[in-house]
Every structure is written in C-alpha cells, then in structure tokens.
C-alpha positions as CSV (number, residue, x, y, z in Angstrom):
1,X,30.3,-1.8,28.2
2,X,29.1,-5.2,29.3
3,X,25.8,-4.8,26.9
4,X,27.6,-3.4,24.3
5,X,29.8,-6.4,24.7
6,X,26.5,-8.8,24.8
7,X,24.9,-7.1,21.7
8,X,28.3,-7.7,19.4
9,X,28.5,-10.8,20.6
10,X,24.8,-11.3,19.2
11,X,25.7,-9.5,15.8
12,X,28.9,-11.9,15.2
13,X,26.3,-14.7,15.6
14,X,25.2,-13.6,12.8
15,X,28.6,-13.8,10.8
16,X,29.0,-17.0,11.6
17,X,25.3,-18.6,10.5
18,X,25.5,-20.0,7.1
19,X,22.6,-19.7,4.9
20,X,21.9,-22.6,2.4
21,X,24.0,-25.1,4.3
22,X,22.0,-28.1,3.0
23,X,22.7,-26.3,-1.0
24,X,25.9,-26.1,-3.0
25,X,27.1,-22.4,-3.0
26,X,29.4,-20.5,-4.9
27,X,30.3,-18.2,-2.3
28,X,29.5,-17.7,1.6
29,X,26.3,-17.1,2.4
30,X,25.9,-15.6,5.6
31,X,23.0,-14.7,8.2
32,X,24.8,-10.8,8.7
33,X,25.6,-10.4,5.0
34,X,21.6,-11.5,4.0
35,X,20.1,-8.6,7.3
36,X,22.4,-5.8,5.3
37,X,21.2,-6.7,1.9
38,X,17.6,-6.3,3.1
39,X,18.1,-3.4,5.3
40,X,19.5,-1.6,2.1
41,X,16.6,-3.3,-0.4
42,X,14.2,-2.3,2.7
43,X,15.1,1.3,2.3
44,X,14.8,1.8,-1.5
45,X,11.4,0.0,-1.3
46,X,10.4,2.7,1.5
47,X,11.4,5.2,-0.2
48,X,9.7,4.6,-3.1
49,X,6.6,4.2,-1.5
50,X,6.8,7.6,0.3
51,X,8.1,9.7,-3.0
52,X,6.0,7.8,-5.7
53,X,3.4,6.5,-4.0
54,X,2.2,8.8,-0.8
55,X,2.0,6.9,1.4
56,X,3.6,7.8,5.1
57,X,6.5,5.2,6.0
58,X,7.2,5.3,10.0
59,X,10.8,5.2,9.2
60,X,12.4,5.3,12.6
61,X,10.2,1.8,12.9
62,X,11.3,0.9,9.5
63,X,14.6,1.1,11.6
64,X,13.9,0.1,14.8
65,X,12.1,-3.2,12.9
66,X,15.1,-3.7,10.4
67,X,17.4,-4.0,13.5
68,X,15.0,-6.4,15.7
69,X,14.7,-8.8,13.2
70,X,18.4,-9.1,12.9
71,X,18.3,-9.8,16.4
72,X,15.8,-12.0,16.1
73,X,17.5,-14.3,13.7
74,X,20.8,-14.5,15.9
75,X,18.9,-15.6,18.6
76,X,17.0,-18.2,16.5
77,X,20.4,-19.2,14.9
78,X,20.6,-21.3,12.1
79,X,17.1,-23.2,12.3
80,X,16.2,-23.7,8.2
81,X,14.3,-20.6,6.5
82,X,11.3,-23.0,5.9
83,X,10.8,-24.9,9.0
84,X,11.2,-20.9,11.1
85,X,8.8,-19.3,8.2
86,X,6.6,-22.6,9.5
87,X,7.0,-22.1,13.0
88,X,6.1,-18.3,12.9
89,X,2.7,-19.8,11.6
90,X,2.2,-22.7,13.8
91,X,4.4,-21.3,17.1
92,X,4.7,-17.4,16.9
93,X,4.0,-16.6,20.4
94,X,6.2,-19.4,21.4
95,X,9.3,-17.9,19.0
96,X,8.2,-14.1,20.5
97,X,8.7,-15.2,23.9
98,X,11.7,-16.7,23.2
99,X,13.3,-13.6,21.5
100,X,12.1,-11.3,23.9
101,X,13.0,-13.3,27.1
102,X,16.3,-13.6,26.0
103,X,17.2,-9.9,24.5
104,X,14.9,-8.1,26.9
105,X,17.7,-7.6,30.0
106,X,20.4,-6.0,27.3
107,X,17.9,-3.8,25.3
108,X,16.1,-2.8,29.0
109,X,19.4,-1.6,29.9
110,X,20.2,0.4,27.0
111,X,16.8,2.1,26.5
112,X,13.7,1.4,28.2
113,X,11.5,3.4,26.1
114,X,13.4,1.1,23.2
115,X,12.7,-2.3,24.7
116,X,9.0,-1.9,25.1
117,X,8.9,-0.5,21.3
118,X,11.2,-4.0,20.7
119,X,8.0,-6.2,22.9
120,X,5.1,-4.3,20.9
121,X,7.1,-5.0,17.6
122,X,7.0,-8.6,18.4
123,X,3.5,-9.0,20.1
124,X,1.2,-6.4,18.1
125,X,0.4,-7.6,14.4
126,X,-1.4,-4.3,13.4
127,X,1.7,-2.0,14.7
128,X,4.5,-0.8,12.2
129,X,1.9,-2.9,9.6
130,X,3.2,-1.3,6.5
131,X,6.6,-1.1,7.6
132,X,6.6,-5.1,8.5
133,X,5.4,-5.5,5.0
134,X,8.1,-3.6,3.1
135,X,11.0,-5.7,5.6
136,X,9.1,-8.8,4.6
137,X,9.2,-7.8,1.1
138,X,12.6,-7.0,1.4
139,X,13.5,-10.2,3.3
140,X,12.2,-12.0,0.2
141,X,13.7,-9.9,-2.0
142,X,17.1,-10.7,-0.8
143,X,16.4,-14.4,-0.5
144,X,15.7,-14.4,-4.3
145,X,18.7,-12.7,-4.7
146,X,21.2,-15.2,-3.1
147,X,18.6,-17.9,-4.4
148,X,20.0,-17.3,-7.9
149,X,22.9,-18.2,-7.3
150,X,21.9,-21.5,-5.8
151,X,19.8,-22.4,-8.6
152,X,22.4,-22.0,-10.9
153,X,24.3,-24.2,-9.4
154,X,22.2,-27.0,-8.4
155,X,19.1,-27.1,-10.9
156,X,21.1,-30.1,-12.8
157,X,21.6,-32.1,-9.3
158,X,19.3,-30.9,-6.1
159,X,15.9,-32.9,-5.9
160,X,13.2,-30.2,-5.7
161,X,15.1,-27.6,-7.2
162,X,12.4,-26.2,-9.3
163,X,9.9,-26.4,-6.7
164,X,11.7,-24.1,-4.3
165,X,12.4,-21.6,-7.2
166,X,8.2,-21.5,-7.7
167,X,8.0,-21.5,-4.1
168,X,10.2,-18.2,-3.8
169,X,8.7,-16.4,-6.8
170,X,5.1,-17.0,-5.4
171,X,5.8,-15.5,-2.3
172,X,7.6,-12.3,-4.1
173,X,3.9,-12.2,-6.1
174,X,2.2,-11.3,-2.7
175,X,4.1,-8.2,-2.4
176,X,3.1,-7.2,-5.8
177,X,1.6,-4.4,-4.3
178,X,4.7,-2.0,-3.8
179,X,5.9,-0.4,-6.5
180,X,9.7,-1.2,-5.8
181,X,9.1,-4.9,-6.1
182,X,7.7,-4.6,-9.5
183,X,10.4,-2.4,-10.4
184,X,12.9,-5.5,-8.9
185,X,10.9,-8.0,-11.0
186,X,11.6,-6.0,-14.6
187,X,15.4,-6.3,-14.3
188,X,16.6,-2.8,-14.9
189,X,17.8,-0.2,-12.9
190,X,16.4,-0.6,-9.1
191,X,17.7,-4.6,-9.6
192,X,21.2,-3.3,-11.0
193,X,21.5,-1.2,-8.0
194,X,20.6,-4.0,-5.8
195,X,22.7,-6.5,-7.6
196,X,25.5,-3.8,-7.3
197,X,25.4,-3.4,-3.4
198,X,25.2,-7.3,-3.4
199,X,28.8,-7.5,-4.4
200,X,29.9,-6.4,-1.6
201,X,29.0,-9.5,0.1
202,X,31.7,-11.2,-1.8
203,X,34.6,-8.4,-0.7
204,X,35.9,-9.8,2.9
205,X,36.8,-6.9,5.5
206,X,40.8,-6.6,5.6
207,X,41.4,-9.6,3.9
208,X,45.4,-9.7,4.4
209,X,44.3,-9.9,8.9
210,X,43.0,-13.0,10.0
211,X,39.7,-12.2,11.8
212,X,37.2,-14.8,14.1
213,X,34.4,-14.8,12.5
214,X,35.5,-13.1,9.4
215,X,33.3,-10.7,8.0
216,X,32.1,-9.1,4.4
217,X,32.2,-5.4,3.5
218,X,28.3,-5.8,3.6
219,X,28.0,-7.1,7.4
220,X,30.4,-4.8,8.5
221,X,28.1,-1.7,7.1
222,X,25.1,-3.5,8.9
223,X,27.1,-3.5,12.1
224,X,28.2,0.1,12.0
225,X,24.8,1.4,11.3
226,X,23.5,-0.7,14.3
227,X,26.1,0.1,16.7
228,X,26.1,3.7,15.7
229,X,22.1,3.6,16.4
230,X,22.3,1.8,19.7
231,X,24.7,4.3,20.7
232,X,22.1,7.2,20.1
233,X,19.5,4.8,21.7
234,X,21.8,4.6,24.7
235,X,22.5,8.5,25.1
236,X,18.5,9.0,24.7
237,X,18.8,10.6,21.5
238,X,15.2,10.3,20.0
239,X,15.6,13.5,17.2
240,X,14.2,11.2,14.2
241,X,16.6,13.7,11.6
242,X,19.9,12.5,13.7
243,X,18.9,8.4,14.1
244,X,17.6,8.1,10.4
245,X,20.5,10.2,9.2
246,X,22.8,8.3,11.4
247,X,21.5,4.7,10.7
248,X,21.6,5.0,6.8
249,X,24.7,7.1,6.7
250,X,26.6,4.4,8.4
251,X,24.6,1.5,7.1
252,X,25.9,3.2,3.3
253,X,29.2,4.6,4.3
254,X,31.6,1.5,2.3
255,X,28.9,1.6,-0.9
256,X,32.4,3.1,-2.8
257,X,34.2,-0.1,-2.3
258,X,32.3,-1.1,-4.6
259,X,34.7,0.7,-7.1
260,X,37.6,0.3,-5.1
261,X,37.6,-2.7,-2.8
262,X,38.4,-2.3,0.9
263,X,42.1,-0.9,1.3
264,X,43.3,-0.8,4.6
265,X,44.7,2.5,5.5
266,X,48.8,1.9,5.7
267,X,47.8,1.5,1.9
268,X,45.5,4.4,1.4
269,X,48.7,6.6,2.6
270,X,51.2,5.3,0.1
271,X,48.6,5.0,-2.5
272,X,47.8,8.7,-1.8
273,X,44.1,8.9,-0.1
274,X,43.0,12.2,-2.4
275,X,43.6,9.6,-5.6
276,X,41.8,7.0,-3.8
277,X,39.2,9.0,-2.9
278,X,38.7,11.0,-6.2
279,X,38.5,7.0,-7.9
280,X,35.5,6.6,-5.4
281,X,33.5,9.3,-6.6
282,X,34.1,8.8,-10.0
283,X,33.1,5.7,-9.6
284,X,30.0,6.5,-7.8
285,X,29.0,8.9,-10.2
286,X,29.3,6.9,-13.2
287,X,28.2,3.2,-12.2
288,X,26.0,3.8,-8.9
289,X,24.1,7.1,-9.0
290,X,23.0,6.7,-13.1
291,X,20.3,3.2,-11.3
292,X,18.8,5.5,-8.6
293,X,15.8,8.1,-8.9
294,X,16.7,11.4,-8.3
295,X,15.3,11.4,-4.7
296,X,16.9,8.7,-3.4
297,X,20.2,10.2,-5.6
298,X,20.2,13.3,-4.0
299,X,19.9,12.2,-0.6
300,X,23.1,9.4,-1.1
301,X,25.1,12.0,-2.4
302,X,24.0,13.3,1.3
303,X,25.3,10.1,3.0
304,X,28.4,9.7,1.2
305,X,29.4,13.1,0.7
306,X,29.8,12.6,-2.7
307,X,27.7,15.4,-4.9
308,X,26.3,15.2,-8.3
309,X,28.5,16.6,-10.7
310,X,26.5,19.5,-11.5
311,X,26.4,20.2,-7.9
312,X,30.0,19.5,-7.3
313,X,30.7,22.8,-10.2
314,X,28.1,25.2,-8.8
315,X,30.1,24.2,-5.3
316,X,33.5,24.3,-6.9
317,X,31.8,28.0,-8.6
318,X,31.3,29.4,-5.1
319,X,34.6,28.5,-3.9
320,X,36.5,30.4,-6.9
C-alpha cells in the first residue's frame, strides 16, 4: 500500500503544477490535465499509423512510455517547458539519473521486470524509437492545443508572443511525417475530436466536494488508467490484450461527460441513471463517433460499451 501511496502522491504532483504560469490563462492549465490530453492524442496518432500506414506500433511501450514520462514530469515539477526541452539537450543523462534515482525504489517494488523496462526507456535512444516519436508528437500536439488559448489572450500584450507561436508550429513541422499530425494540422475531424476530449479539462471532478488538489475530468481518466495499469503490473499480469484493453478503457471511461458533465451518483439515482445513461450514448453517437475512422470507432464503442447504432439493432434483433 505504501507504494501505491508513493505513486498517488507523485500523480497529484502533477494536479497541482501549473503550466503557463509566467502567461495569462483563461482557464487552469495543469501538468495532469496536459499527460491525459497526450496520452489520448498519443493513441489516435498510433493508431493511425498501424491501420493507415503499416507500420508496427509496440503499443504496450506506447503505454509503458506514456506513463513514464508522466512520471518523469512530476519528478521534474514545474521547471519551464523551454529551459527542461534545453536541458534534455544539454543535461539528459543528468535529468535520467535524476528520474530514475528517485522513482526506481517504488517501480522496483511493484514490478522488477517493469523498472528495468522504465531505466532502458530513459537510457537507450534507439529503444521504443517510433513510439518516443508519436509521444513527442503528441506532447507537441497538446502544447499547441493549450497554446491557443494563450495566444489569444496575450498576442496584444506578452513581449515575444509571436515568436513562441513560430517556435511551436516549427517544432509540430518535424513530425510532419505521421499521418495524424497532418490530419491535426487541416482542422477537421481528427482536431474536432481532439478539441472535443480537451473540454474535459475544463469540467472539475465533483465540483459541489472541496478536494486538495482539485482535479479535472481529464486527469482523473489519466489516473484511473495508470492506477488500473500499475495494478496489473503489480499482480504480474503481462497478457498485452488485458493491459492495452485495461489502460485505454479506463484512460476513456468519462469521454460521455462530455455530453453530460460529471454527476455524482446521489444525483444519477434521482435523475434516474437509465435516462442518464441513454443521454450519454446519444450523445456519443451523434457528436463523438461521426470525427473518428471507423477503426478507431469500432474499437471505442468497445471501451465504452456504447455500440454503433446499427450494431445496437442487429443486437436489439437477437434479443427479440
């Protein structure tokens, strides 16, 4: 329980580093809120690249590296996305050792096998190469996101505005190379859906309770999926079906509040939870499933156990 304990403790880090501190911001801009946003933008540009493109994504490392860089960043806290992206240049073995000094006693304990994957992640450039390329990609991806907003904001009043902005959409240029980028770039359906799940960093979790550190709809899916992994990890559950399953199912499990907004359950009873419930999948259906290619479609209908509509009357068929 103690590492449990010592890993949560390291994921509400997260909740509580700002982002754009030294920027006027219309919302907050959190550290656990900007790791969901790119584990989700992380999946749809690996899945894209396996369906469209061939090419074989390692996606219990896609995982694994999606879940060490979160840690990565709690245990770097809130140093300024410049100076770190400087430092990995100028200091990376330096920040490696740090990280992995620091995490290696609680991962160690949970899973051996797990840590030393964690130290080669870290140490090895040419290991998980295209999977560290789509997180990157993603990483950027989400930046430019929450970017956006900033810029909207500030490019009247903040000295080098512009240059940041150029700064941000040269980087996004040098990943030009997967197809889900350039599909982010034109503005149409992949950046809807994207745009869509980014919402849910505005929605906070149970927001009639006080909670220390408070936390979005968004970072609470991140934490789920990771604690739910870990978990498996602990048990030495290695079946790559039940941890993918398991990560992205949880990691996806509160995309309906987009529709609805998180109601706590005393309100889901007297609401009536089959109403509630038959809102999300309408909802679903109509404004979430009509931006994703029927792949990735088919396979969130899987993790939300909401099916397509034509699926839902061949199943409602069978039942009669």
């Amino acid at each position: 329980m103690s590492t449990l304990k010592e890993l949560l403790d390291h994921l509400f880090q997260l909740a509580i580093i700002e982002r754009w501190n030294d920027h006027p911001k219309p919302f907050d801009i959190t550290e656990l809120d900007k790791q969901a946003h790119k584990a989700i933008i992380a999946y749809l540009l690996a899945k894209i690249e396996e369906k469209e493109e061939g090419r074989k994504i390692d996606w219990i490392g896609l995982i694994d590296g999606i879940i060490f860089e979160a840690f990565q960043r709690a245990i770097l806290t809130d140093i300024k996305p410049k100076l770190f992206h400087k430092l990995l240049k100028t200091r990376k073995e330096q920040i490696n050792e740090l990280v992995i000094t620091q995490l290696r006693p609680i991962i160690e304990s949970i899973n051996l096998n797990w840590y030393k994957r964690f130290e080669h992640f870290f140490t090895n450039e040419s290991f998980l190469s295209l999977e560290k390329e789509i997180i990157n990609a993603a990483h950027f991806l989400a930046t430019y996101w929450e970017f956006q907003f900033i810029y909207n904001i500030g490019k009247e009043t903040i000295y080098n505005i512009e240059k940041e902005k150029h700064e941000i959409e040269n980087t996004l240029e040098d990943f030009h190379n997967l197809l889900g980028v350039q599909r982010f770039l034109l503005r149409k359906k992949m950046y809807g859906f994207i745009n869509l799940c980014g919402q849910l960093r505005f929605q906070k979790r149970w927001i009639q309770t006080v909670r220390i550190p408070r936390t979005s709809v968004m970072g609470h899916m991140l934490m789920v999926a990771i604690l739910c992994y870990i978990v498996l990890k602990k048990e030495k559950i290695e079946e790559k079906n039940c941890l993918y399953g398991t990560f992205f199912t949880a990691l996806f499990h509160d995309l309906p509040e987009i529709i609805t907004r998180d109601i706590v359950s005393p309100v889901k009873k007297k609401l009536g939870e089959d109403i509630i419930k038959k809102a999300e999948q309408e909802g679903v259906r109509e404004e979430i499933y009509p931006l994703l290619p029927e792949y990735i479609r088919k396979e969130m209908a899987c993790f939300l156990a909401i099916p397509e509509q034509e699926e839902q009357r061949k199943q409602e068929n069978f039942d009669e």
